[in-house]
C-alpha positions as CSV (number, residue, x, y, z in Angstrom):
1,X,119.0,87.7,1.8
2,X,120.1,85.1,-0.8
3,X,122.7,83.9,1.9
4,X,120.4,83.3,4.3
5,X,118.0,81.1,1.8
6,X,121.0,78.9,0.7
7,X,122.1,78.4,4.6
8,X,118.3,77.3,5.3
9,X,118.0,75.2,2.5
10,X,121.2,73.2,3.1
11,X,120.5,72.9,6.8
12,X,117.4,72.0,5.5
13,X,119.3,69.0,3.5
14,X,121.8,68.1,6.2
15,X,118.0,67.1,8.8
16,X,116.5,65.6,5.5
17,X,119.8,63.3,5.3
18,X,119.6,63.1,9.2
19,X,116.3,61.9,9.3
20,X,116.4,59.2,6.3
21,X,119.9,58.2,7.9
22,X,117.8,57.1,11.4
23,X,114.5,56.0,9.9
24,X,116.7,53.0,7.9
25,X,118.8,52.4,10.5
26,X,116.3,51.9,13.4
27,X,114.6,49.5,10.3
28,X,117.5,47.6,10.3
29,X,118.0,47.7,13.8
30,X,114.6,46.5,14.5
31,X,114.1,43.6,12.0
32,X,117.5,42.5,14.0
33,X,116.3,42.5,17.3
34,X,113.3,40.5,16.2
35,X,116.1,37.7,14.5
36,X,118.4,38.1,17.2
37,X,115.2,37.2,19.7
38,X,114.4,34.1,17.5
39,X,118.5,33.2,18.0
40,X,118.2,33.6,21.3
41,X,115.4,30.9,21.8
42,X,116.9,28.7,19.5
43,X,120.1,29.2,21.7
44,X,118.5,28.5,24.7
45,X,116.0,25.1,23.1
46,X,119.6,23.9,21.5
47,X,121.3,24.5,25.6
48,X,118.6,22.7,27.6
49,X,118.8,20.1,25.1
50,X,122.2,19.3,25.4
51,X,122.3,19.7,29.5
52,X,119.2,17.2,29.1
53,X,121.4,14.7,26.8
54,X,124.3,14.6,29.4
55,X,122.2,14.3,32.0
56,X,120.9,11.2,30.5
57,X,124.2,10.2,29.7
58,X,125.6,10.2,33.2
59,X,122.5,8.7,34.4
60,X,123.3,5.7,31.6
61,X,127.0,5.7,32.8
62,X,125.8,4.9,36.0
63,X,123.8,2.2,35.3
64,X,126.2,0.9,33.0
65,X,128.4,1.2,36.6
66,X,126.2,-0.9,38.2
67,X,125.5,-3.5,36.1
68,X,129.3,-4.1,35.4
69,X,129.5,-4.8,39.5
70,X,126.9,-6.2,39.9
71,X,128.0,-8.8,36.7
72,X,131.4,-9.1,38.7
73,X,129.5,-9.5,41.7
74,X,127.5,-12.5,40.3
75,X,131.0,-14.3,39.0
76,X,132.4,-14.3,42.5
77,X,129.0,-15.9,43.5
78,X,128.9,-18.4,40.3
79,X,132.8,-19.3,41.5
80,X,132.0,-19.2,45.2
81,X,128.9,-21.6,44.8
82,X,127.7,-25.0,43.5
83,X,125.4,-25.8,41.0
84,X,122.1,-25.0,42.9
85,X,124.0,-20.7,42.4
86,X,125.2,-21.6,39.2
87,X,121.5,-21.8,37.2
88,X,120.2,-18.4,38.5
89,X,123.5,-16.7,38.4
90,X,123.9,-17.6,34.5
91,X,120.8,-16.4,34.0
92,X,121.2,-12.9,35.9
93,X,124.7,-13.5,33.9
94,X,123.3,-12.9,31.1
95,X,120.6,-10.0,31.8
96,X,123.2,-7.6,32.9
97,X,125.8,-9.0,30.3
98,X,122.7,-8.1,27.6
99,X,121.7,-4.2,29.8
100,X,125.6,-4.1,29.9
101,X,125.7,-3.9,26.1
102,X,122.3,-1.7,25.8
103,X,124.1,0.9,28.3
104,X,127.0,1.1,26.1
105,X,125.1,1.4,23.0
106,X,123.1,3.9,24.5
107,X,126.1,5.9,26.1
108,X,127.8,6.4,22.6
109,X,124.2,7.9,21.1
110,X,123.7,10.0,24.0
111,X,126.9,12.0,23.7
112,X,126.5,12.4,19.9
113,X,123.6,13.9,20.9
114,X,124.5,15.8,23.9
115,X,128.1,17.3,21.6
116,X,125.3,17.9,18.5
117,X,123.5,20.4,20.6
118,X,126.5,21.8,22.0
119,X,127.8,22.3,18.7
120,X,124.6,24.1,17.3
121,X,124.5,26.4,20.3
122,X,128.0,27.2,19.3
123,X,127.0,28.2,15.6
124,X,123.6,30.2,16.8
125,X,126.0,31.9,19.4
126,X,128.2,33.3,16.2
127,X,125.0,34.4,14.4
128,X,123.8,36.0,18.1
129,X,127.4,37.8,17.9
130,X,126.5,39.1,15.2
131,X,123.3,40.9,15.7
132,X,124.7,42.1,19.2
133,X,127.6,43.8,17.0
134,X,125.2,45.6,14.4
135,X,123.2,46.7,17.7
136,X,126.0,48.6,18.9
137,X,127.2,49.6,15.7
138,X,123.7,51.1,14.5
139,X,123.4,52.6,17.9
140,X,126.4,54.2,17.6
141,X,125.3,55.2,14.1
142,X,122.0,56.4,15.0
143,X,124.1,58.5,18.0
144,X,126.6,60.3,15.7
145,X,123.2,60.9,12.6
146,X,121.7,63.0,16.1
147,X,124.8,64.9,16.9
148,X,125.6,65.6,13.3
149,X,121.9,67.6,13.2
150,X,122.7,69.2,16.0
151,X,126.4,70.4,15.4
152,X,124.9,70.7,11.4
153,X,128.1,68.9,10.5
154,X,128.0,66.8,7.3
155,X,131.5,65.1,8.5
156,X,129.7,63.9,11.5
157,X,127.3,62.2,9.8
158,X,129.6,60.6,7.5
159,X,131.1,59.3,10.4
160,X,127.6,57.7,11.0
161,X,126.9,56.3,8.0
162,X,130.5,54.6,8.2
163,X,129.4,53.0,11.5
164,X,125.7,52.2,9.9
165,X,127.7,50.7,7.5
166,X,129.3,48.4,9.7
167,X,125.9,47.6,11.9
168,X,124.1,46.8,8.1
169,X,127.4,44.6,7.1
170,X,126.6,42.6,10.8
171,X,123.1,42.5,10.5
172,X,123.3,40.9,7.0
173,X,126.1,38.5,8.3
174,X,123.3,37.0,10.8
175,X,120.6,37.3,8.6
176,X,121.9,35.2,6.0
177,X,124.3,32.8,8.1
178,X,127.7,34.5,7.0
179,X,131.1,33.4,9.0
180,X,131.8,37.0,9.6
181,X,132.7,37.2,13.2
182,X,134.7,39.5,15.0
183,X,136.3,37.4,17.7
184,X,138.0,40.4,19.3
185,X,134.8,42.3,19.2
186,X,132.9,39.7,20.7
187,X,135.2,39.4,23.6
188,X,134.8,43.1,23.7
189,X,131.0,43.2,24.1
190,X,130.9,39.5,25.6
């Protein structure tokens, strides 16, 4: 009878362990989920901004297109013409030689700022990596804590906690803006 107390009570244990082992990894899990969201949009704001930026850029090449023909257009004319051409086409000269210059001004900003977004998609899509990682990790964790209940094996769920591990190590990565990235990993999952 005493056997059969001290089997209880350490199955007993082994759910107890089980049981604290998934209530702090579905924690972790969900506080990611709710950062990883918050990535995500910031991802996709960072994305649109940058397509938005070279979209303005190509729309400001073009013009910068056209006003360069149009100027070379104009000095044919100016060559071509006496001095009745001559006044206006200094004059349209010298507008498209001065939206020439704005075009080119604006040309050099707009792909600082169309590269800026790009780069700060890349570094949200790292800390995204990183919560997708700790996802699979603490499900794999939470997976292996179930299975370790039911097979009441205290190996197994050492094996869990080793992969919770991982998924907390991840999680904490993204949270606090660590370089820890698994390139092969991502590829993996990606």
């Amino acid at each position: 009878m005493d056997i059969e107390i001290d089997a209880e009570a350490k199955d007993k244990r082994l759910n107890r362990l089980v049981a604290l082992t998934v209530v702090a990894l579905s924690i972790v899990m969900g506080l990611g989920q709710v950062k990883d969201g918050n990535i995500v949009q910031a991802m996709q704001q960072a994305q649109s901004n940058a397509v938005d930026r070279w979209g303005e850029y190509q729309a400001t090449r073009e013009k910068l297109h056209i006003d360069e023909t149009a100027l070379a257009q104009n000095g044919v004319l100016a060559r071509m013409g006496g001095t009745a051409v001559a006044t206006p086409t200094r004059a349209e000269a010298a507008r498209l030689a001065a939206e020439i210059a704005k075009y080119r001004r604006e040309t050099v900003e707009l792909r600082k700022a169309a590269e800026g977004y790009q780069e700060q998609y890349d570094a949200l899509n790292v800390h995204d990596d990183q919560f997708d990682a700790s996802d699979a990790f603490l499900s794999i964790a939470i997976s292996i804590a179930a299975v370790a209940a039911l097979t009441e094996s205290f190996a197994a769920l050492c094996g869990g906690w080793v992969a919770g591990a991982l998924g907390l190590t991840m999680s904490l990565a993204g949270f606090f803006g660590w370089s820890l990235h698994s390139d092969v990993l991502s590829r993996l999952l990606g």
